[in-house]
C-alpha positions as a printed Julia matrix, in Angstrom:
67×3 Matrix{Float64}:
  19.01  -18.13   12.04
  17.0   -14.76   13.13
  13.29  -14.3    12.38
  13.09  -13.27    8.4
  11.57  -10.12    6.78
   9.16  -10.75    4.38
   9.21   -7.67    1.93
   7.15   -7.18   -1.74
   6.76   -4.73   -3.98
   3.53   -4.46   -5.95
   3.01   -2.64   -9.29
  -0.53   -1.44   -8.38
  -1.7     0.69  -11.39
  -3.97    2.32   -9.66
  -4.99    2.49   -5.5
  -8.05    4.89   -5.87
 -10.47    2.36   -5.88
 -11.83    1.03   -2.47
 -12.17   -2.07   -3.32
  -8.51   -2.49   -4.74
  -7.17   -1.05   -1.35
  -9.14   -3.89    0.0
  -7.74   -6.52   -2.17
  -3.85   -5.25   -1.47
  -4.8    -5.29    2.4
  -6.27   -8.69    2.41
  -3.39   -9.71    0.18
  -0.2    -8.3     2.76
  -2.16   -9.81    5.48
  -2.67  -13.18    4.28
   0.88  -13.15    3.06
   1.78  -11.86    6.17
   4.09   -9.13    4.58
   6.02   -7.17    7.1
   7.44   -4.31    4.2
   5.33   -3.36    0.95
   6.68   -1.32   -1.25
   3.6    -0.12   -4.18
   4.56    1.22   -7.25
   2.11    2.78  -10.15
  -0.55    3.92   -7.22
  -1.12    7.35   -8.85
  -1.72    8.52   -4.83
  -2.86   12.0    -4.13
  -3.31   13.42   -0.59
  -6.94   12.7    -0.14
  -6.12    8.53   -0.96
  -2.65    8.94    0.88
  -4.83   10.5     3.77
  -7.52    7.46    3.71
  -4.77    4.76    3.39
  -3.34    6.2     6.47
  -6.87    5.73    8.31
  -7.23    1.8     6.44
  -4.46    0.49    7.08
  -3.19   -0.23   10.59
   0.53    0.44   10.51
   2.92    2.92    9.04
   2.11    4.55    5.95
   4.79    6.92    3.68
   3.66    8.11    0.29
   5.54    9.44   -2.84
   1.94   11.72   -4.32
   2.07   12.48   -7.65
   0.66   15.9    -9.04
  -1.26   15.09  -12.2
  -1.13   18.69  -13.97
């Protein structure tokens, strides 16, 4: 057989907090996740904008508009 994928998805509730970012980075690395999918992040462009400059690999964001 090929190489696997390894691919999670996460229900987050909540990605605003630096030190939670931190925690799901630390926890794809050392799971050595290729594909994350994150669910409940409540992401607006300013967090989608410094998870794009954290994390070192592709990014895409579905931002939710809270009014």
């Amino acid at each position: 057989m090929g190489d696997q994928i390894q691919i999670a998805t996460i229900n987050n509730r909540g990605i605003k907090s630096i030190d939670k970012r931190a925690n799901l980075y630390s926890w794809i690395s050392d799971n050595c996740i290729d594909i994350t999918f994150v669910q409940e992040t409540y992401c607006d462009k300013i967090i989608a904008e410094r998870i794009d400059r954290e994390w070192n690999g592709t990014t895409m964001h579905s931002l939710t508009d809270s009014s």
